[in-house]
N, C-alpha and C positions, 0 to 999 in steps of 0.2 A: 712230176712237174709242179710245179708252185703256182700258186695265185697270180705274182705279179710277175710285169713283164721282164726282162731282163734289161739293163741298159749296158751300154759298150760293147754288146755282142757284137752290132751289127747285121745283125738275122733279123728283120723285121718282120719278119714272116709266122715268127712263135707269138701266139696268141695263147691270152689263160682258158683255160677249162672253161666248160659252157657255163653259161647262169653269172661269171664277176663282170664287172663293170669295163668300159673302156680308155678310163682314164684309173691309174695309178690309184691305190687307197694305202695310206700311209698309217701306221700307228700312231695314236696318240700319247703321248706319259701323260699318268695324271700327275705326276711333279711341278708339270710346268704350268697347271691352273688348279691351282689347291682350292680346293670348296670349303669354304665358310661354314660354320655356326650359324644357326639361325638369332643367336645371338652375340656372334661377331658383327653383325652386317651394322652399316652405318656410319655416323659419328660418336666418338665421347665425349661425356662435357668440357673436359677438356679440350678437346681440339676447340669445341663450340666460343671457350671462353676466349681462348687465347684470338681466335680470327674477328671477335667483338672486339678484342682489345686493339687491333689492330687496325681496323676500321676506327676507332675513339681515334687513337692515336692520328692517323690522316685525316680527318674533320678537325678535327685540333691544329696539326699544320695548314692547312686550306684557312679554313677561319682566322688565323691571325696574319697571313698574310694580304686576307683580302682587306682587312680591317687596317693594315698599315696601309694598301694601298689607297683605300678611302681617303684616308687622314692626309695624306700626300696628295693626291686631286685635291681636295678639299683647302689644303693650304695654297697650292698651286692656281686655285681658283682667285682666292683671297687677294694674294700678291697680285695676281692679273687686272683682279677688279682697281686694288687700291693705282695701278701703273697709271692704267686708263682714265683713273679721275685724275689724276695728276696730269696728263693729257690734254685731258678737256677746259681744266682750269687754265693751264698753259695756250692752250688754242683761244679761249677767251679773253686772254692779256691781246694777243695780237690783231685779234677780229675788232674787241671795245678800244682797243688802243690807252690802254690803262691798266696799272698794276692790279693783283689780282693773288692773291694769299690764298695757301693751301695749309690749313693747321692741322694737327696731330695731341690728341691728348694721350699720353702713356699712362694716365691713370685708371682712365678709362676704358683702355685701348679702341680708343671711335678715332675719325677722320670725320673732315667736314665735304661734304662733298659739293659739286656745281652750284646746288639750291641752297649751300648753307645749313643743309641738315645731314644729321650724326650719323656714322654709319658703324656698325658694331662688326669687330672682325670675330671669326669663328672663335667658341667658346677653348681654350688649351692652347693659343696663341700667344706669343709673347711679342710687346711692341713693344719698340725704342727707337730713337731718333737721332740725329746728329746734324746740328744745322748748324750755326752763324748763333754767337754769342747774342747778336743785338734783334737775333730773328725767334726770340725764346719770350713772349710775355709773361709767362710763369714757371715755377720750374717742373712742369708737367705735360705744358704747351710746347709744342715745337712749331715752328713755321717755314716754309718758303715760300719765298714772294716769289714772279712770274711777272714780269717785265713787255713793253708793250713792242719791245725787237725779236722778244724769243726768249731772251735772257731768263737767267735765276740765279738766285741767292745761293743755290746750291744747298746740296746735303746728303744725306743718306735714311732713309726706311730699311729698319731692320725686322722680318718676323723671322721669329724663333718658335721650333716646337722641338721637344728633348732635344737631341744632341746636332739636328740640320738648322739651317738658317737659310733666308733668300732677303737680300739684299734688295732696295731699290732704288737707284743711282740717279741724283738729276745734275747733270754737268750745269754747273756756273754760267760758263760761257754761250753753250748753244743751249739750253734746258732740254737737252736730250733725257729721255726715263729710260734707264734701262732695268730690268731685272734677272738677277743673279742668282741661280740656286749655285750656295756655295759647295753642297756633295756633285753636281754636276761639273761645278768649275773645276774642283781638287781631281776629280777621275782624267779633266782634262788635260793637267801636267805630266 
């Protein structure tokens, strides 16, 4: 009679020899968990090097794209602030009931803002302008004027950083401000 029990017999009634277990005891292979070297165990520098490099590797894509993301709020800031003075100058024509000039130096890249003082856009911005021939006191200066019905002189604020731009529009007729990132407008065609 053997150790274990029989299966597909049917006869539940054969039981192993006194002293074995009553549940089933199966052999092992040792094929199927081969024992190590006590100095196989572990890693090799290798592998070590390679999952450093891999790690470099993804803080190196993370890092640059949090740094483009920066850059992008950061311009996005800029445009927002410059709309808002444009804005409040405009809001100013209508309240004083009097013209009211918004200038732009592109050499400097400053605006003038409410108070008449500079304000410096972020450092790696590119500024240019597009106004009215007779709205230029030098050719550095840019202006629009703001009118005491809403009106303006019209123009366009351009910031530039590498290859995006945003626009910032002031309609003639209503002196509407709008701003325009032009990768956002192009994805919208």
């Amino acid at each position: 009679m053997s150790m274990f029990r029989k299966r597909g017999t049917g006869n539940r009634e054969r039981q192993c020899q006194a002293g074995c277990l009553s549940a089933p005891v199966f052999p092992v292979s040792r094929s199927l968990f081969p024992t190590r070297s006590p100095r196989a165990q572990g890693f090799t520098l290798l592998e070590m090097l390679a999952v450093i490099l891999l790690i470099g590797i993804a803080a190196a894509a993370v890092s640059v794209s949090v740094t483009q993301g920066l850059a992008s709020a950061r311009i996005n800031a800029a445009s927002s602030e410059l709309a808002a003075a444009l804005r409040a100058v405009r809001a100013q024509a209508i309240v004083k009931g009097a013209q009211q000039n918004f200038d732009v130096d592109t050499r400097s890249e400053t605006y003038l803002n409410l108070k008449r003082q500079p304000v410096a856009l972020p450092k790696g911005l590119k500024l240019s302008m597009t106004s009215a021939k007779d709205d230029q006191p030098n050719d550095h200066t840019g202006r629009i004027r703001f009118f005491p019905d809403g009106s303006s002189t019209g123009g366009r604020i351009t910031l530039a950083s590498g290859k995006r731009e945003w626009h910032i529009d002031v309609s003639w007729l209503t002196g509407e401000v709008r701003v325009v990132d032009t990768a956002t407008a192009v994805a919208m065609r």
